[in-house]
N, CA, C and O of each residue as an XYZ file, in Angstrom:
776
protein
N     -22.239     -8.417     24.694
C     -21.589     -9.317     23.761
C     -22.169     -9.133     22.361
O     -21.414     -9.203     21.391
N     -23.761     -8.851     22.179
C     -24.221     -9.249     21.031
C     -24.086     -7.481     20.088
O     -24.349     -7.176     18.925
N     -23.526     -6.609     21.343
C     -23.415     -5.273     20.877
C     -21.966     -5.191     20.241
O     -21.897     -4.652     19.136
N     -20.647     -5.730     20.894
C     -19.960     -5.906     20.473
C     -19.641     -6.502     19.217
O     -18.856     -6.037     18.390
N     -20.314     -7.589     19.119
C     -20.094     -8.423     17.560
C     -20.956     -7.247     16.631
O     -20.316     -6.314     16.146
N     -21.661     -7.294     16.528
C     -22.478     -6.165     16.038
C     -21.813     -4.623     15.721
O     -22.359     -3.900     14.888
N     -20.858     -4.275     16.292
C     -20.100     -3.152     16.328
C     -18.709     -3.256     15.473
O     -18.263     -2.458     14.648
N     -17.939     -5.015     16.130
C     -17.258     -5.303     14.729
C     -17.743     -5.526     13.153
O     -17.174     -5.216     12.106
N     -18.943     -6.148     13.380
C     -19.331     -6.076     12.065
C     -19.634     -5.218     11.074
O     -19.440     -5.285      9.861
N     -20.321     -4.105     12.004
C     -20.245     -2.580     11.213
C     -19.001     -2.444     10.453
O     -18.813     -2.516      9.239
N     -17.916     -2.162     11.748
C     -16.535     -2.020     11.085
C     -16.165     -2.397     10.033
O     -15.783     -1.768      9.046
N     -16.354     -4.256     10.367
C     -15.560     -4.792      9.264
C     -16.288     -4.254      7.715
O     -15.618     -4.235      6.683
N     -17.285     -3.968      7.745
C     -18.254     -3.474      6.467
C     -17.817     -1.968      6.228
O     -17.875     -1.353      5.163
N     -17.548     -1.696      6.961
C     -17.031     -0.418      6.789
C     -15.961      0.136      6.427
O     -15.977      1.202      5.812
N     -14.347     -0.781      6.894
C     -13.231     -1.123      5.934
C     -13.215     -1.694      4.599
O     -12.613     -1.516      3.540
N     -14.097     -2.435      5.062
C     -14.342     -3.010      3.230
C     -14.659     -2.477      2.424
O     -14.190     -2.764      1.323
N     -15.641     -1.400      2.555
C     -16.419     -0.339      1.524
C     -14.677      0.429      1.240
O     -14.206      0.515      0.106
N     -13.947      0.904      2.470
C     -12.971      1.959      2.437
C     -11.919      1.116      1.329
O     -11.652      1.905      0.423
N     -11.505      0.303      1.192
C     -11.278     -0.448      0.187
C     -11.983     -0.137     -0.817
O     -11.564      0.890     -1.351
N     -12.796     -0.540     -1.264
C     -13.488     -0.575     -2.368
C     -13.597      0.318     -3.225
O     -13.746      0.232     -4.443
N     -13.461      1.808     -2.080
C     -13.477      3.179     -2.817
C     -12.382      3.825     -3.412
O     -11.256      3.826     -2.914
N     -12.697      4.395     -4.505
C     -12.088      4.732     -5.267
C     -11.052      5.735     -4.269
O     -11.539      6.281     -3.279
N      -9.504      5.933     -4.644
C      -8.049      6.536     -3.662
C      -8.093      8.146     -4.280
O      -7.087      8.784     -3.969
N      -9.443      9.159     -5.384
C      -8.682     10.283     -5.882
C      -8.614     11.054     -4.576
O      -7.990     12.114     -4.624
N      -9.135     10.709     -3.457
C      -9.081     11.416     -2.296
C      -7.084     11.766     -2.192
O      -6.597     12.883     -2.020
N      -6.437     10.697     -2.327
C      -4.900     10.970     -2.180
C      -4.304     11.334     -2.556
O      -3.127     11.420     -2.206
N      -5.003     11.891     -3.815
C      -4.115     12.654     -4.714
C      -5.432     13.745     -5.465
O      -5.948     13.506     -6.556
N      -5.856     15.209     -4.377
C      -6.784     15.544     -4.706
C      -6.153     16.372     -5.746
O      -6.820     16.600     -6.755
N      -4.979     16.849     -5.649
C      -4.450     17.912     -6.909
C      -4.754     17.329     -8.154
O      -5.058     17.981     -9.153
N      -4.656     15.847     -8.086
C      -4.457     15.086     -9.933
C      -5.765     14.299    -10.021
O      -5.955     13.325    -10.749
N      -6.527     14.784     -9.287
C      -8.332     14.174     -9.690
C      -8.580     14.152    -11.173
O      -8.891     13.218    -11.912
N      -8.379     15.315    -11.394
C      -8.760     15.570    -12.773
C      -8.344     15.273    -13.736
O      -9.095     14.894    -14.634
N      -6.900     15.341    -13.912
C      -6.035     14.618    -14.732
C      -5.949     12.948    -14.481
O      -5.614     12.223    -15.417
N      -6.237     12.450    -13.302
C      -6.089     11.274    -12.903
C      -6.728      9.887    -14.311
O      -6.080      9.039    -14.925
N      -8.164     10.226    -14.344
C      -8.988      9.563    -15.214
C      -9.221     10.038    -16.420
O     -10.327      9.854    -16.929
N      -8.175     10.764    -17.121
C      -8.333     11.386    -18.293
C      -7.556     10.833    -19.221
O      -6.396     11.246    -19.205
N      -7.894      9.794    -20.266
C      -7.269      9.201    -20.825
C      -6.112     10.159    -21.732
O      -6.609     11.174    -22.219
N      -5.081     10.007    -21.922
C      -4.307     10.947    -22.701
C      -3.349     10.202    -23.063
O      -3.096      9.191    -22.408
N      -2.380     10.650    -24.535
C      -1.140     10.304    -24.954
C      -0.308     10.579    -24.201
O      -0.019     11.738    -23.904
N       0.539      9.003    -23.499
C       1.680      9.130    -23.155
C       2.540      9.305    -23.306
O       2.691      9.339    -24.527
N       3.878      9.574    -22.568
C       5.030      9.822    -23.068
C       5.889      8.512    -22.909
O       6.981      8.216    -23.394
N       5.043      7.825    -22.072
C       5.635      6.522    -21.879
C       5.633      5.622    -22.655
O       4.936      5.805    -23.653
N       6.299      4.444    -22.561
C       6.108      3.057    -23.302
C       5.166      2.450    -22.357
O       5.150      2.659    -21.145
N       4.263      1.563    -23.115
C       3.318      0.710    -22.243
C       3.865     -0.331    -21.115
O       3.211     -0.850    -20.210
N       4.881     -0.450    -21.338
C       5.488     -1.167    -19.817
C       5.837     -0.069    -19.095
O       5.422     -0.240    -17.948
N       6.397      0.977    -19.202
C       6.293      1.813    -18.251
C       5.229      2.349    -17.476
O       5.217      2.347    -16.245
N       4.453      2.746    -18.110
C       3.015      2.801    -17.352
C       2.421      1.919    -16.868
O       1.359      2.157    -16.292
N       2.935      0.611    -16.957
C       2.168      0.007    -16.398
C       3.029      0.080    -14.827
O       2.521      0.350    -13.738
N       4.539     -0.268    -15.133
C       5.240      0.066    -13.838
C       4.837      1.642    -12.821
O       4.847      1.804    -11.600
N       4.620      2.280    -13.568
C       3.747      4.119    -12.998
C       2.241      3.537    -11.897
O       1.994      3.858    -10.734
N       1.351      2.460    -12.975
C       0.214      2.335    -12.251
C       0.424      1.165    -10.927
O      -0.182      1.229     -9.857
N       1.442      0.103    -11.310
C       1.767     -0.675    -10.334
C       2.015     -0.056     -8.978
O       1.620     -0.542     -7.918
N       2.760      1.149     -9.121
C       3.699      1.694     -8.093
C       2.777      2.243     -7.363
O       2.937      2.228     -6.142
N       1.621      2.846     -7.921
C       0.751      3.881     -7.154
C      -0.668      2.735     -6.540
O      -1.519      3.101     -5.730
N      -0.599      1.291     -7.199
C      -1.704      0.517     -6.249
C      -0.705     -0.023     -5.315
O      -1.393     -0.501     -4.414
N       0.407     -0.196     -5.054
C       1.192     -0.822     -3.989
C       1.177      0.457     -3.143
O       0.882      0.475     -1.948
N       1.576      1.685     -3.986
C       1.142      2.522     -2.576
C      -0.325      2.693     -1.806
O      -0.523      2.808     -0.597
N      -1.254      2.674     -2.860
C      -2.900      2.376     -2.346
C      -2.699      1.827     -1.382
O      -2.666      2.475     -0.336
N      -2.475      0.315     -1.378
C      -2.380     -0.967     -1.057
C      -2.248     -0.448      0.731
O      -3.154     -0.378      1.561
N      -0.947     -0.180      0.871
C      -0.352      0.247      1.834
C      -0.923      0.808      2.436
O      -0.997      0.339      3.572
N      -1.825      2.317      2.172
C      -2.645      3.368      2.383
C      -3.868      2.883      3.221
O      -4.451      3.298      4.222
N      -3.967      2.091      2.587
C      -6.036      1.340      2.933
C      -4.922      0.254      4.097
O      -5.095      0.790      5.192
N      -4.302     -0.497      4.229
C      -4.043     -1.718      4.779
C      -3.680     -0.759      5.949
O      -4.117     -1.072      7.056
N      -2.764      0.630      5.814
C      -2.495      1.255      7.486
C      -3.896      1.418      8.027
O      -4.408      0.822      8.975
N      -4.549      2.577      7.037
C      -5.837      2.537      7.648
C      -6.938      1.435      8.365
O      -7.695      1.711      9.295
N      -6.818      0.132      7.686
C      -7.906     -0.533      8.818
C      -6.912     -1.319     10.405
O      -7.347     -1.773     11.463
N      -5.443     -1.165      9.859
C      -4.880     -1.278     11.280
C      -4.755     -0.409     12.647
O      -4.484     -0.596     13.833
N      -5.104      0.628     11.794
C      -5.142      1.940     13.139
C      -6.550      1.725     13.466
O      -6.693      1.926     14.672
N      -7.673      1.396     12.894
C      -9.416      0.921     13.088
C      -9.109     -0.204     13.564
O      -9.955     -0.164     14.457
N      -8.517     -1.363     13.753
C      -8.911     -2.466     14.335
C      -7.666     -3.092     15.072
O      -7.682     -4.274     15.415
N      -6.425     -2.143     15.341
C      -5.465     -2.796     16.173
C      -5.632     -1.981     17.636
O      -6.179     -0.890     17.801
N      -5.051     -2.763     18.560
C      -4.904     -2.471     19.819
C      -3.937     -1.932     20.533
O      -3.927     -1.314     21.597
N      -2.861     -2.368     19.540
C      -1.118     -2.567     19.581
C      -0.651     -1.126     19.210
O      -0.461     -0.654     18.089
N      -0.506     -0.506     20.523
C       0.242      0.885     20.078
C       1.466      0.668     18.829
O       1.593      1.312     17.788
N       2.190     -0.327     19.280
C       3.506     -0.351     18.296
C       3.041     -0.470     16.553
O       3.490      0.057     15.536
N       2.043     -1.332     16.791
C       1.129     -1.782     15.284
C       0.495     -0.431     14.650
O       0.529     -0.210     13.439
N      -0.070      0.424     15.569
C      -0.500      1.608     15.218
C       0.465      2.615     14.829
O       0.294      3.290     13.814
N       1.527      2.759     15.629
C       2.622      3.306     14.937
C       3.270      3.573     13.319
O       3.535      4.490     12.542
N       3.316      1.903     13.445
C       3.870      1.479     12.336
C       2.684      1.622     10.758
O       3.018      1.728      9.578
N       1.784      1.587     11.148
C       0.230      1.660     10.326
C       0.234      3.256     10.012
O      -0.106      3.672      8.904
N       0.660      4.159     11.111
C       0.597      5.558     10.837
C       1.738      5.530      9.455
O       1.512      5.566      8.245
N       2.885      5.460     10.142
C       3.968      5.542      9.348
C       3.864      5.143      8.152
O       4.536      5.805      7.360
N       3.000      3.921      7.517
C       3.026      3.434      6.271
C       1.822      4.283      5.418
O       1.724      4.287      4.191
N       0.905      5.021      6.397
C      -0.045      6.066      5.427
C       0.428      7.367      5.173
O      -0.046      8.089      4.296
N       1.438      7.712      5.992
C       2.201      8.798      6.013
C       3.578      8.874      4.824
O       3.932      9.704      3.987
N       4.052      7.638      5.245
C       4.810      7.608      3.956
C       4.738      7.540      2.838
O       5.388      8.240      2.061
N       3.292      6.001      2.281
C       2.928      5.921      1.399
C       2.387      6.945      0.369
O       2.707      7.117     -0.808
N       1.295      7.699      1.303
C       0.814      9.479      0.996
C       1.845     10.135      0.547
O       1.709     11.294      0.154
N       2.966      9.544      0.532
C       3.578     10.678      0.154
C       4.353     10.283     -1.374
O       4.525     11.093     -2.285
N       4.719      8.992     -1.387
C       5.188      8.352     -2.560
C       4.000      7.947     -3.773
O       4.161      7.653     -4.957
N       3.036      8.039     -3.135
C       1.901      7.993     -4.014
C       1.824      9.259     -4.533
O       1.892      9.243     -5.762
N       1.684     10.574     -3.954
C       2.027     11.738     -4.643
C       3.007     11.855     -5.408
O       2.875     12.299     -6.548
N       4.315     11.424     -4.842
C       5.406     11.407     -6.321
C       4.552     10.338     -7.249
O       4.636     10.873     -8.355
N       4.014      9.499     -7.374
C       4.134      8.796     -8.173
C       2.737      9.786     -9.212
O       2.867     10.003    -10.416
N       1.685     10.177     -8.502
C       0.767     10.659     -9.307
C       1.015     12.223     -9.991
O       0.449     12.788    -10.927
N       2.258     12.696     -8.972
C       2.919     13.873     -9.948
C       3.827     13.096    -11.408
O       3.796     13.673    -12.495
N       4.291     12.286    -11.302
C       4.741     11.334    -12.200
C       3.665     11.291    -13.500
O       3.736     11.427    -14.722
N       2.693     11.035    -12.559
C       1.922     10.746    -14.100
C       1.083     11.340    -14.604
O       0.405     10.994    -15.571
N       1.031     12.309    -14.002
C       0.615     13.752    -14.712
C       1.712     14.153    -15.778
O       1.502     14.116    -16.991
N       2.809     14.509    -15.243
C       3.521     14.446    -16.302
C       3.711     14.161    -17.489
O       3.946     14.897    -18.448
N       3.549     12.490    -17.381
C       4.274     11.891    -18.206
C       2.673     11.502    -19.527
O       2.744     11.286    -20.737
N       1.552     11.548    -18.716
C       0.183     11.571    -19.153
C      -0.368     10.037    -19.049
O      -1.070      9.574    -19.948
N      -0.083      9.437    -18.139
C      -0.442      8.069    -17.720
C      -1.882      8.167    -16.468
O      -1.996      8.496    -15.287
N      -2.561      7.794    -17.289
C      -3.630      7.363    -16.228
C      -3.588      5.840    -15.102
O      -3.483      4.627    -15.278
N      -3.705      6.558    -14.188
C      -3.500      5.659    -12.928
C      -4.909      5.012    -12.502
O      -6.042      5.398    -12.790
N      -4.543      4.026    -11.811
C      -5.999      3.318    -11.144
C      -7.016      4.002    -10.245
O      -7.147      5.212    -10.062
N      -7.579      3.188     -9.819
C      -8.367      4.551     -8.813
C      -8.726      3.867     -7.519
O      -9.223      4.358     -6.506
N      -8.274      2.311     -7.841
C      -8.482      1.530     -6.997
C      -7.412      0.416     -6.474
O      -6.254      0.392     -6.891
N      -7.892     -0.437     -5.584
C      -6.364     -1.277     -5.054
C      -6.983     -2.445     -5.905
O      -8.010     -2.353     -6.577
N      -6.106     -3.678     -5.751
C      -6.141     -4.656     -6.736
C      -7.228     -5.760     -5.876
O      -7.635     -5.679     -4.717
N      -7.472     -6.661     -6.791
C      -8.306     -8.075     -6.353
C      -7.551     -8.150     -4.924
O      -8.121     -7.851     -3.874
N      -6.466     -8.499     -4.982
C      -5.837     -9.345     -3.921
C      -5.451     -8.741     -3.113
O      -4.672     -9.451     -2.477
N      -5.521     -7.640     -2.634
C      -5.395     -6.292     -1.476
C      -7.210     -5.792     -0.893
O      -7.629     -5.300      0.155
N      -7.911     -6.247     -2.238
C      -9.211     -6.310     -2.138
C      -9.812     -7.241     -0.803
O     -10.632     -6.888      0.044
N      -9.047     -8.641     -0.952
C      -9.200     -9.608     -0.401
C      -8.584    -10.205      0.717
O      -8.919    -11.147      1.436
N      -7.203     -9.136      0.701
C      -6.688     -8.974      2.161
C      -7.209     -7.844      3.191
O      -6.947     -7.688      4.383
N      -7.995     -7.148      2.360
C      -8.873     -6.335      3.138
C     -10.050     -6.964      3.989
O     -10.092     -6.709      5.192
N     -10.892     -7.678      3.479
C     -11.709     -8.389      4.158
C     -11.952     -9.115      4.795
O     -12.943     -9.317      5.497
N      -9.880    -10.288      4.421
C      -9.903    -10.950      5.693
C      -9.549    -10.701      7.083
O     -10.037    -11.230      8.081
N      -8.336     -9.538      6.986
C      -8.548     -8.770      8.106
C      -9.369     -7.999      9.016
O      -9.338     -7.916     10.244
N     -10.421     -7.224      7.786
C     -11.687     -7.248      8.049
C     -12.339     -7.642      9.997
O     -12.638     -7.001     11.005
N     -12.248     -9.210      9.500
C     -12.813    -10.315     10.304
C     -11.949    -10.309     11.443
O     -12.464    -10.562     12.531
N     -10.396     -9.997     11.367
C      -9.841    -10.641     12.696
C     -10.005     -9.154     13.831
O     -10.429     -8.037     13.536
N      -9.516     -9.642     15.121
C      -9.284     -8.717     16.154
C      -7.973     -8.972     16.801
O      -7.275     -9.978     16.674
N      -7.697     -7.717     17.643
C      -6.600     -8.108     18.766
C      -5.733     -8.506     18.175
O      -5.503     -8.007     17.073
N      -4.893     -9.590     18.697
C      -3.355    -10.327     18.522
C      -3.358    -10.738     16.938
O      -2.429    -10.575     16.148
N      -4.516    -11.255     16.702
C      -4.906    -12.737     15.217
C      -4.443    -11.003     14.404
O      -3.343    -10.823     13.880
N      -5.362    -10.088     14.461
C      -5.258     -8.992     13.513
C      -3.872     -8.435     13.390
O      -3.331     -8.334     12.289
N      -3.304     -8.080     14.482
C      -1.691     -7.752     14.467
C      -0.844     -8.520     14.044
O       0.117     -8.065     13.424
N      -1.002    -10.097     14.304
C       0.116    -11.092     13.093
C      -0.320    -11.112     11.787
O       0.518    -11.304     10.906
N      -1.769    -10.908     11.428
C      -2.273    -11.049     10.228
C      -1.577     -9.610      9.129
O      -1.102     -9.546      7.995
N      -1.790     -8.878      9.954
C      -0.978     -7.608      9.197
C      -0.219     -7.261      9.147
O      -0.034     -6.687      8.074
N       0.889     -7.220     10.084
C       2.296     -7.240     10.124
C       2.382     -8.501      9.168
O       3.025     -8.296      8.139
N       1.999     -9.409      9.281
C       3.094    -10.634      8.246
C       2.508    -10.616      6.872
O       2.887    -11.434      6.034
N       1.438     -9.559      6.558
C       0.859     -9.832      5.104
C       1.343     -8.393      4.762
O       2.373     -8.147      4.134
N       0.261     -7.253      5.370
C       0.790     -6.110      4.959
C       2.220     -5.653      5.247
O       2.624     -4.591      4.773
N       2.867     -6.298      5.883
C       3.954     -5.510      6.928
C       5.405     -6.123      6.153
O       6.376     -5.466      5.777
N       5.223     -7.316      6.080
C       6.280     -8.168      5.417
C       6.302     -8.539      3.950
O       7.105     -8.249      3.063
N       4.788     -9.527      3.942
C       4.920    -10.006      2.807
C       5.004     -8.811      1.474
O       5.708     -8.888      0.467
N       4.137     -7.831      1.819
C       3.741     -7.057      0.744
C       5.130     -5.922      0.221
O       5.474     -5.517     -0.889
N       5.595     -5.715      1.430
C       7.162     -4.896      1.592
C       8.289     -5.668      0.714
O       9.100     -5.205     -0.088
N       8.035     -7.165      1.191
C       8.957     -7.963      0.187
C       8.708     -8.112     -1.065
O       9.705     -8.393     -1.731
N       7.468     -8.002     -1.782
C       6.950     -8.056     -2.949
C       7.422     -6.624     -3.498
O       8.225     -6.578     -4.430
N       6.960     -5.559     -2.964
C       7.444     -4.491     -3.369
C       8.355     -3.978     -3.772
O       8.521     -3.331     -4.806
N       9.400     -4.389     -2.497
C      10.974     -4.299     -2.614
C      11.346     -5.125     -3.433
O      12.548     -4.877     -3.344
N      11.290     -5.903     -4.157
C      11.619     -6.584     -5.742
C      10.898     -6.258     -6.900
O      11.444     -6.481     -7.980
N      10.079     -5.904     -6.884
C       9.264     -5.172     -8.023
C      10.050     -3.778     -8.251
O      10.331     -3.413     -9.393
N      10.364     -3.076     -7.200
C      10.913     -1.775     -7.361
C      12.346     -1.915     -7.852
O      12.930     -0.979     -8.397
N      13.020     -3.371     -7.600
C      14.009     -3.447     -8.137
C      14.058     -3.233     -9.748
O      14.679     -2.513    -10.530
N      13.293     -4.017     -9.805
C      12.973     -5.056    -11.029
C      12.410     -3.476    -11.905
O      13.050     -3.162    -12.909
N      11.626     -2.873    -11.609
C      11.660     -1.478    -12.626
C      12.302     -0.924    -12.268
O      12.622     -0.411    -13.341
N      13.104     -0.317    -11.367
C      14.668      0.588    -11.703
C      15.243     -0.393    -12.591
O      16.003      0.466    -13.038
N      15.528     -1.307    -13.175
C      16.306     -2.240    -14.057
C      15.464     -2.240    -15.252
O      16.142     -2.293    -16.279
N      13.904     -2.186    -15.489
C      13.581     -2.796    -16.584
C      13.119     -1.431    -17.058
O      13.055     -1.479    -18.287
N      12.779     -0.269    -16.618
C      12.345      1.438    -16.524
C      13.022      1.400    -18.222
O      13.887      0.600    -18.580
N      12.444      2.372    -19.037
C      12.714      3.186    -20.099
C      13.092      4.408    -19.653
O      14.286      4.705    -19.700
N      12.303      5.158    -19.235
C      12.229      6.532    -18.898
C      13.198      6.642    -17.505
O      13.223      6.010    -16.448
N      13.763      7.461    -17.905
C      14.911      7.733    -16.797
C      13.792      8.256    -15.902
O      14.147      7.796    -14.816
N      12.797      8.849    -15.701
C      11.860      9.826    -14.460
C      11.491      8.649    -13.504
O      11.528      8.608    -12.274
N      11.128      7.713    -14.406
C      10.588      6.477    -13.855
C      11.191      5.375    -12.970
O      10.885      4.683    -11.999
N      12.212      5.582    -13.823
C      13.968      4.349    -13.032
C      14.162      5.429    -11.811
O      14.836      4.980    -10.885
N      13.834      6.363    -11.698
C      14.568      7.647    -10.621
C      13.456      7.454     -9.493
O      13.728      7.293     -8.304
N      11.946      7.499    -10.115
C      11.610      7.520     -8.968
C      11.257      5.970     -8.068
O      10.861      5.968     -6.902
N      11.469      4.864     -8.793
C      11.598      3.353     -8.166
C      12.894      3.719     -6.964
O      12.857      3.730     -5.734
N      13.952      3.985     -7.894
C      15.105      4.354     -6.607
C      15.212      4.641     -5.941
O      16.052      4.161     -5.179
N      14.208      6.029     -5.515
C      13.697      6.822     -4.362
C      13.127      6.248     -4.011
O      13.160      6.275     -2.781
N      12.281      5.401     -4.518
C      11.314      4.817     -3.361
C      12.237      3.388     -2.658
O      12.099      3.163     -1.455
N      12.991      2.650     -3.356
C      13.197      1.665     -2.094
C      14.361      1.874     -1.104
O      15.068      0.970     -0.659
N      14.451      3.007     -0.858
C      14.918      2.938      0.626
C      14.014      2.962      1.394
O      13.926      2.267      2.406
N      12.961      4.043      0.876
C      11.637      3.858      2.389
C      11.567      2.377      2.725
O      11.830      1.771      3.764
N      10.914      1.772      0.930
C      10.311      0.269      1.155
C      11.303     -0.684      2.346
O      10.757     -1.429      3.160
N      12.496     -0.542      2.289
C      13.331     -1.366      2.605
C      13.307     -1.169      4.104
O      13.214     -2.154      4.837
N      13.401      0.281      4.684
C      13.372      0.664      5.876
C      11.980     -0.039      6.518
O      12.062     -0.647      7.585
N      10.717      0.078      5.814
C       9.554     -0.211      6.261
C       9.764     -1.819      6.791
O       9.745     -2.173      7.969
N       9.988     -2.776      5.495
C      10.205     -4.338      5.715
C      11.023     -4.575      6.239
O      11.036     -5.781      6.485
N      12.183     -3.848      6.771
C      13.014     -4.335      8.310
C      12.034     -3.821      9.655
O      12.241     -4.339     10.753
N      11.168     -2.978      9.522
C      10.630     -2.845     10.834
C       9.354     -3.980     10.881
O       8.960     -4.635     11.846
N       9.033     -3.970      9.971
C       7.855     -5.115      9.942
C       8.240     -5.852     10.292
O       7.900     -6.133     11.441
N       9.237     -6.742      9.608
C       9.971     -8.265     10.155
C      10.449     -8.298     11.284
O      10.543     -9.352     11.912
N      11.022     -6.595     11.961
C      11.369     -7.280     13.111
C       9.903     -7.524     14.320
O       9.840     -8.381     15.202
N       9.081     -6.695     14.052
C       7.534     -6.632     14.671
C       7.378     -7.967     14.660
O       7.465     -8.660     15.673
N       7.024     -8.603     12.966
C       6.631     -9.905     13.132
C       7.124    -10.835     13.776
O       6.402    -11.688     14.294
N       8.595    -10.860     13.884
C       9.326    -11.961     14.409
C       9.497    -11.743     16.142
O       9.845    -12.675     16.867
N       9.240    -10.585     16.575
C       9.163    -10.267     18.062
C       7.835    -10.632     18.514
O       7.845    -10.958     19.701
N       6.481    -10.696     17.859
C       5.309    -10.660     18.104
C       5.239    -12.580     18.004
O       4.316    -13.150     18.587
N       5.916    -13.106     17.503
C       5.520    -14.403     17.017
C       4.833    -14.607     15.717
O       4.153    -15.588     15.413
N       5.081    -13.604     15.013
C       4.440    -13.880     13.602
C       5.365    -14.802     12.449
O       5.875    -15.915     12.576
N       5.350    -13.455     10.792
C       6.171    -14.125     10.178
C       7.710    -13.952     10.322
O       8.076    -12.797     10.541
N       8.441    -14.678     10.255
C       9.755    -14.485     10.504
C      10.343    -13.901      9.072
O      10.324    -14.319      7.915
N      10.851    -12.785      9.696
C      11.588    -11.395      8.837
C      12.363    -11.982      8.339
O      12.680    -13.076      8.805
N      13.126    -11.341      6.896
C      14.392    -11.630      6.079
C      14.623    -10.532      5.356
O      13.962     -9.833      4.588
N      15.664    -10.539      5.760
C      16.121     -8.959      4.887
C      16.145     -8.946      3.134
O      16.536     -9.886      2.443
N      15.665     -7.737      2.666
C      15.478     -7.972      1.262
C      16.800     -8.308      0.544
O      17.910     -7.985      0.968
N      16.545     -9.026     -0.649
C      17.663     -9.750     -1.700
C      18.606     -8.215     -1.980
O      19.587     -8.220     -2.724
């Protein structure tokens, strides 16, 4: 018993650090360019929509990763693969994006992905699989999927409006499988995006 608690606790310290650390691992081609301050081509709301896009993909990235470390739930693991697999990959459009365009991106996920990291952290089993499906799985998919609206609409740069567009079909595909997870599991109850 006292090896077990002891073994989650490692963990949970150990997701948390994985959080904490800096993402140029995901985009090893644009390391270099990543943190290099430079003249954009963008308007400052655009870049900021460029850096938004690439911590929601972080976000995603780190949140599959401690579900495949601390879920049990083949289906949960699935779905955790799928969102590092996908995300990995829209995070690359997005950091080929800003190479381009000469926007420096974050290097890290935000306070509040910070802090959904740690509380998951703590849970196990079932508590951990509703906790993430209905935060990472739903809530964050639904946040996304309106933000991505909201810059294909508010975008300057046509590269930028193009690649929000591309991205919410994944998003959209992702937050119908979440919701239906959550709402089959007894979690949060799904709603299809606006």
């Amino acid at each position: 018993m006292l090896k077990s608690t002891l073994i989650k606790c490692v963990l949970g310290a150990a997701v948390a650090t994985a959080f904490a650390m800096p993402v140029s691992s995901y985009a090893q081609a644009g390391a270099a360019t990543m943190n290099t301050p430079a003249a954009s081509a963008l308007s400052k709301g655009d870049q900021k929509i460029v850096a938004d896009m690439a911590r929601a993909n972080m976000a995603e990235i780190e949140a599959g990763k401690l579900a495949l470390a601390n879920s049990q739930n083949a289906e949960v693991k699935t779905f955790a693969q799928r969102m590092i697999d996908d995300h990995t990959k829209a995070l690359g459009d997005v950091t080929q994006l800003a190479q381009t365009k000469g926007v420096t991106l974050p290097t890290e996920v935000d306070s509040k992905h910070k802090a959904l990291a740690a509380k998951l952290g703590k849970l196990n089993g079932d508590a951990f699989d509703k906790a993430y499906m209905a935060q990472a799985g739903v809530g964050d998919h639904k946040a996304v999927h309106a933000a991505l609206k909201k810059f294909e609409a508010k975008a300057k740069d046509p590269d930028v409006k193009a690649l929000a567009a591309k991205m919410l079909p994944t998003v959209e595909q992702h937050l119908h499988s979440a919701a239906g997870m959550a709402t089959a599991k007894g979690g949060a109850k799904g709603s299809s995006p606006r």
